[in-house]
C-alpha atoms as one frame of an Amber mdcrd trajectory, in Angstrom:
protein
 192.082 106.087 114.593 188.972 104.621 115.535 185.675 105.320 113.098 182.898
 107.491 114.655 179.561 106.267 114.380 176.336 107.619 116.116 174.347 104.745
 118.250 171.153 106.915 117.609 169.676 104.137 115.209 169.732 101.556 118.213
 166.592 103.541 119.823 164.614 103.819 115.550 162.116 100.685 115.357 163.751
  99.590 112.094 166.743  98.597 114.080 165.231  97.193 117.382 162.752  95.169
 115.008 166.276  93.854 113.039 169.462  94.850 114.796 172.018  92.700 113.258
 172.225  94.725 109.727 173.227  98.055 111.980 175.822  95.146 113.542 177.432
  94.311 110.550 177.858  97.747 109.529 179.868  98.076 112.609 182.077  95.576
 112.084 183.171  96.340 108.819 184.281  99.622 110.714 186.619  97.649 112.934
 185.758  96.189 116.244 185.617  99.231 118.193 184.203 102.510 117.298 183.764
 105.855 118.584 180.465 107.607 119.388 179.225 110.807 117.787 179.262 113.752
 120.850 175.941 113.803 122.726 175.277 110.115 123.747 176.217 108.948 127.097
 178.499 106.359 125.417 181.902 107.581 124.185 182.820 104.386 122.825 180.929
 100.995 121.215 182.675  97.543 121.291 181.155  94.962 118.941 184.203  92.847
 117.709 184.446  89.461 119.374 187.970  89.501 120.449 187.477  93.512 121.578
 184.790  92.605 123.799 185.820  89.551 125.241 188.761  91.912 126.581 186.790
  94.224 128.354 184.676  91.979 129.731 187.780  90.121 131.025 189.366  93.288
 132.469 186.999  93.792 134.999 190.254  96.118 136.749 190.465  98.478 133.959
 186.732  98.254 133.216 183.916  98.196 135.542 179.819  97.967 135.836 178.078
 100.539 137.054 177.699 100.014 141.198 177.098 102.922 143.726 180.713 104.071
 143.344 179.874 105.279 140.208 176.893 107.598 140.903 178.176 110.564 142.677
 176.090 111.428 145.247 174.838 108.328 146.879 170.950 108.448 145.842 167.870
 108.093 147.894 167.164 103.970 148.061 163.899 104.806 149.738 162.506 106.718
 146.774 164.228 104.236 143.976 163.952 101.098 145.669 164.519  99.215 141.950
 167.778 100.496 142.119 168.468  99.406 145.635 168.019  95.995 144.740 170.595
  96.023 141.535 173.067  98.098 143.309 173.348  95.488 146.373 173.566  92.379
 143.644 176.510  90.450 142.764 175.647  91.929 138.593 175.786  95.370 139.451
 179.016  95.887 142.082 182.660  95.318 141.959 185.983  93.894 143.387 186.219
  93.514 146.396 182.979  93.730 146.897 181.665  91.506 143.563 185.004  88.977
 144.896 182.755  88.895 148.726 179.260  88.427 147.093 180.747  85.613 144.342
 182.173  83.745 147.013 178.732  83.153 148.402 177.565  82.120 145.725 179.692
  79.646 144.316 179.370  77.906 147.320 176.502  77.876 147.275 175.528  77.143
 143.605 178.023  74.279 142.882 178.332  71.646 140.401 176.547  69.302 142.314
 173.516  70.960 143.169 172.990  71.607 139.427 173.280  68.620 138.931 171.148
  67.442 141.218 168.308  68.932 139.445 168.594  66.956 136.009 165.825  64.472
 137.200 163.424  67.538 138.543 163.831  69.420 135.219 162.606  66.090 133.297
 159.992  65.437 135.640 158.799  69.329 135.642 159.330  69.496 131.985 157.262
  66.436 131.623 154.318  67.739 133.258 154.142  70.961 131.185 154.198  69.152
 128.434 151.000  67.193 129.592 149.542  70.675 130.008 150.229  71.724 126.845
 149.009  68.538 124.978 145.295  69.232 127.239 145.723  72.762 126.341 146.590
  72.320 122.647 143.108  69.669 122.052 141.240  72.394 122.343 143.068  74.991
 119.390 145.963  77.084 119.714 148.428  77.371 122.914 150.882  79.850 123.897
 153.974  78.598 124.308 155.886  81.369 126.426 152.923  81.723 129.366 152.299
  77.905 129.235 156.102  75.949 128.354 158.960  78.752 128.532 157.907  80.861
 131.694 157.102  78.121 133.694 159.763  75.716 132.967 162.950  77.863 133.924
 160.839  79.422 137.033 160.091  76.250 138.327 163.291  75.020 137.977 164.459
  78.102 140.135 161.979  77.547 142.496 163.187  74.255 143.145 166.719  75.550
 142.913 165.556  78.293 145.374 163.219  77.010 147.482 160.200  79.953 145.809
 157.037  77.972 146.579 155.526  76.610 143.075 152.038  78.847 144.102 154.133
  82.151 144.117 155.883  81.797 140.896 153.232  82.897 138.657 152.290  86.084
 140.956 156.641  86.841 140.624 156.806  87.241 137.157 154.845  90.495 135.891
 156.681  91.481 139.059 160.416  90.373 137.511 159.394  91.695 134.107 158.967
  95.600 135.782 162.195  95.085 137.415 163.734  94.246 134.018 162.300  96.345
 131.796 164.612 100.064 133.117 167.738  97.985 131.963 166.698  98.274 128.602
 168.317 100.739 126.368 166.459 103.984 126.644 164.402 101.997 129.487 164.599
 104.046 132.803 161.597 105.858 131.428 159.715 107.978 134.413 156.494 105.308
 134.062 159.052 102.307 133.881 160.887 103.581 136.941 157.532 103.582 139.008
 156.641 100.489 137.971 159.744  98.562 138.831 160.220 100.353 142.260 157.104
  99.263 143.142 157.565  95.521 142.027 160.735  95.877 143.721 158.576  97.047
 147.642 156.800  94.267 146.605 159.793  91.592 145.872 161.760  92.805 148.564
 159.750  91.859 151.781 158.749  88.236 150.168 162.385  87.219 149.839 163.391
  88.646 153.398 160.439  86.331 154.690 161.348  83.741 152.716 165.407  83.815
 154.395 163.910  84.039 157.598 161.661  81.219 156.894 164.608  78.610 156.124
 166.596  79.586 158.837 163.755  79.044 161.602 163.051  75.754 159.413 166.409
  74.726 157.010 165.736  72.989 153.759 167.953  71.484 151.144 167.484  74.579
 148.615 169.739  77.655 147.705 167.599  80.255 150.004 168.784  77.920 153.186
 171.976  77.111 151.811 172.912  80.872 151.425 171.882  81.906 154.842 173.742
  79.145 156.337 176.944  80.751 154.763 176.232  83.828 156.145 176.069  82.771
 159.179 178.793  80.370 158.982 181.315  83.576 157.583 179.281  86.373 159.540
 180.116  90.011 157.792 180.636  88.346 154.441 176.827  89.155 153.057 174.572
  91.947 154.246 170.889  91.321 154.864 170.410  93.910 152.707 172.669  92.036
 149.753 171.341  88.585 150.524 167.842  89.576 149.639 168.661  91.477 146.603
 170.701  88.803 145.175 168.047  86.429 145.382 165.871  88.853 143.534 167.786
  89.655 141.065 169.476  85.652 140.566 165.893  84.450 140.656 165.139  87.437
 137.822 167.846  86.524 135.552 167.923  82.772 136.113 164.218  82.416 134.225
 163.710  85.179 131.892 167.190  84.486 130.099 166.239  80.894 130.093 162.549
  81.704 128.752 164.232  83.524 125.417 166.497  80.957 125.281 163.059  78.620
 124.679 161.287  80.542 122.755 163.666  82.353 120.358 165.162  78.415 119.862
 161.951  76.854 118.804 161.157  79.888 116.634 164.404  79.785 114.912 163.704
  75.688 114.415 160.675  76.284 113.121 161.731  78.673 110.309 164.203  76.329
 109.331 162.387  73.051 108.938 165.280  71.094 107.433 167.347  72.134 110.838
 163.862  70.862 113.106 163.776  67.554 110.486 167.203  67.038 111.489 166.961
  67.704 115.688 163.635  65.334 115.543 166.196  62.640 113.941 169.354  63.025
 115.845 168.743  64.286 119.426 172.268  64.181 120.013 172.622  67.198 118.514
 170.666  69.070 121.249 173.934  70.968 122.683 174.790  71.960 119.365 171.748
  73.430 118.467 171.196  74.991 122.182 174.886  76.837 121.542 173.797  78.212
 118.084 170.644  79.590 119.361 172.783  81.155 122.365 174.926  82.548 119.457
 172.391  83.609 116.593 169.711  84.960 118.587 171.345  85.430 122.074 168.452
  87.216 124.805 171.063  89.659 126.575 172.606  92.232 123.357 174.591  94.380
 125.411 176.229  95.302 128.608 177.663  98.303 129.728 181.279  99.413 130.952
 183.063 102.258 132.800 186.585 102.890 132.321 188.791 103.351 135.327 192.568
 104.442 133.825 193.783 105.132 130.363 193.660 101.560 128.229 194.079 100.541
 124.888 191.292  98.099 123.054 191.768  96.468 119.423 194.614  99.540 119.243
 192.425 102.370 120.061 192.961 103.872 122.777 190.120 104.646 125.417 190.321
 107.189 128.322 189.698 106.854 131.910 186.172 108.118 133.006 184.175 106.868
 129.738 181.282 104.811 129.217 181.335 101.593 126.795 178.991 100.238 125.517
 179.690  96.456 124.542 177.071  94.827 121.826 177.713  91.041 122.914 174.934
  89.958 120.335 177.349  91.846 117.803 180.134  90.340 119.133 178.251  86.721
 118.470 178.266  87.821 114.844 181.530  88.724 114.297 182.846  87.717 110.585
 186.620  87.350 112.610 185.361  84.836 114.760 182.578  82.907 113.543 181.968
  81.985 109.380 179.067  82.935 107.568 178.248  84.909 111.102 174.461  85.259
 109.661 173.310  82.041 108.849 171.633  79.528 111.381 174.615  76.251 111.455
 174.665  74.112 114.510 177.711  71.960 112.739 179.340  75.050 113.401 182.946
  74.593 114.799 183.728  77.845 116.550 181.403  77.818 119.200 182.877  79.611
 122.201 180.533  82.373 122.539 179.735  85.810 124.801 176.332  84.951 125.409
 176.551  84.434 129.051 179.513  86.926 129.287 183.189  86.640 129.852 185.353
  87.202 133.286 184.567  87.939 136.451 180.731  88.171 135.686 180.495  85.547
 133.898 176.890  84.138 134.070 176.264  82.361 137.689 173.444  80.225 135.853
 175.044  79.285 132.536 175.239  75.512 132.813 171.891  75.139 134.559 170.537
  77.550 131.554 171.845  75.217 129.279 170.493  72.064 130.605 167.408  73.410
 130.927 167.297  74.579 126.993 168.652  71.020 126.122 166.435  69.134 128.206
 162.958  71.062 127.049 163.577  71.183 123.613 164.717  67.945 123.011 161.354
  66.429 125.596 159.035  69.007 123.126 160.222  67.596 119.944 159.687  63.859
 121.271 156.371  64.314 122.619 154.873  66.869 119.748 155.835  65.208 115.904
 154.033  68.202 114.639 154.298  71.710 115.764 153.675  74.569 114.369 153.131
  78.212 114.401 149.148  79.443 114.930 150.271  83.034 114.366 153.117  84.530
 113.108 155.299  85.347 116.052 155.668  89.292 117.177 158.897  90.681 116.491
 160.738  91.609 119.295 161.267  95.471 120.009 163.938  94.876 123.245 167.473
  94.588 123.367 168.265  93.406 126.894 165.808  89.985 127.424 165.089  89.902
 124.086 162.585  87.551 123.148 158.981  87.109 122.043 156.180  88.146 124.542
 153.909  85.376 123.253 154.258  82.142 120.446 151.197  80.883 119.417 151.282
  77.431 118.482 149.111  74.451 117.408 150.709  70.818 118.764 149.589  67.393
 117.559
């Protein structure tokens, strides 16, 4: 029988300021747990294997889409919600199977790629900024190095027009903030449903842009397939994709940055050792995915009677799945709380598992090798101007600001 455990302490400051203590105690409960009556969870998977399961079984368990909301709700009064519930992260088969085919054809291999020589050259000139920047004192590093980087990288990858990027991303940040835990508040709501009327129209002019005047970027390259396999994508789901791909592809990637060179910076024998041997880049990158991974948790509902780790789960449940747990499991990964890029198990849940597996994975990776590793060569001494904020979220976590002196 399963141990019951109440997920209360997940919403106390002591645990959002240090969740991986409440983690632990978890796991040495087993790898899945039941919740105490009263929380809309009945069941919280933190073991590595456990949760690579159910995000595998995306039959047996599913993400919330409009299926799962009774009463179809009012999209003209929430339009945040309209734009997650007609994205490729928030439906399912066959409807997830229809929007995924889009996009893999559209976001292949090659076109990823392809982009290698823009993210040096972009990464290059940020770094130029922050060198003029940094002359004159202290510089933050997330509004100045790890926003911009990833976004403009997506606005290449896009075709989002390097002027707009800047005005998107209080914008993104709204939309992001009710998928926190406890985040749907009635003033977070508001806010992201009116960055969403906002979003909304600048992406639908932006698709009918390309296809009066094609360009070699994903916007054009995803109305093209439309076209070409007419009924396949809505207008509707076309422009809420883009939204929410463009969302996830740079705020992931901006924690990524910033929670890396934090981590390096605590540990100055690890930074000594990076500086030395920038081989090691995709090491390091995959133990900052696993130690301090941006995305915690992700959320499940169960469609028939399963089994998971031996206990059994019934139909018509929600589970809650702690992937940052998961990353930490003492099963999986050695020492599961120290910082060890010679690591040697290093398959991870960081960008999920299965059929939602992260679209943007190997471009999020590039882009984490290729900036840190271009930072450390062009800065020999970096350092932190204030101590960093702790971070308070649990979906996108990160820091809201790193101030740093360069030289």
């Amino acid at each position: 029988m399963a141990a019951e455990v109440s997920l209360a302490s997940l919403h106390t400051d002591e645990v959002r300021r240090d969740p991986y203590p409440f983690y632990a105690r978890l796991h040495a409960l087993g790898p899945v747990c039941k919740v105490a009556p009263g929380d809309r969870y009945s069941y919280v998977v933190h073991g590595y294997e456990a949760s690579a399961h159910v995000l595998r079984d995306s039959a047996t368990f599913k993400v919330m889409d409009e299926t799962l909301l009774g009463a179809k709700p009012s999209w003209e009064g929430n339009r945040a919600h309209a734009v997650f519930m007609n994205s490729v992260f928030f439906t399912n088969a066959p409807r997830h199977t229809r929007m995924r085919k889009m996009f893999n054809q559209a976001f292949t291999p090659r076109r990823i790629n392809a982009l290698d020589p823009a993210i040096e050259s972009l990464t290059a000139d940020l770094l130029d900024r922050l060198a003029e920047q940094a002359a004159g004192g202290k510089v933050d590093f997330m509004s100045e190095f790890a926003f911009p980087l990833p976004a403009n990288v997506l606005g290449e990858l896009l075709g989002v027009p390097e002027a707009d990027r800047a005005w998107y991303r209080p914008r993104a940040l709204a939309l992001g903030a009710i998928l926190e835990l406890g985040g749907a508040t009635p003033d977070n709501v508001a806010a992201a449903n009116t960055a969403a009327e906002e979003i909304t129209p600048y992406f639908a002019e932006l698709a009918a842009r390309r296809r009066a005047e094609p360009r070699d970027d994903l916007v054009t390259a995803l109305v093209q397939a439309l076209e070409s396999d007419g009924g396949q994508l809505s207008e509707e789901e076309l422009v809420a994709n883009l939204i929410v791909v463009f969302n996830a592809g740079f705020v992931t990637t901006t924690h990524l940055l910033g929670n890396g060179l934090t981590l390096l910076l605590e540990r100055p024998d690890q930074l000594a050792r990076l500086r030395t041997d920038r081989s090691l880049t995709p090491r390091f990158v995959e133990e900052i995915l696993r130690y301090e991974v941006p995305t915690h948790f992700s959320v499940r509902w169960v469609a028939q009677d399963t089994e998971v780790a031996g206990v059994p789960i019934p139909a018509g449940c929600w589970v809650l799945v702690l992937l940052a747990a998961a990353n930490r499991d003492p099963a999986q990964f050695a020492r599961p709380d120290v910082f060890d890029p010679d690591r040697t198990e290093t398959s991870t849940l960081s960008f999920g598992a299965g059929a939602h597996y992260c679209l943007g994975a190997a471009l999020a990776r590039l882009e984490g090798q290729r900036g840190l590793a271009m930072l450390l060569e062009r800065f020999g001494d970096i350092r932190l101007a204030e101590p960093p904020g702790t971070p308070r979220q649990l979906m996108l976590r990160g820091h809201e600001q790193l101030w740093l002196t360069l030289r």
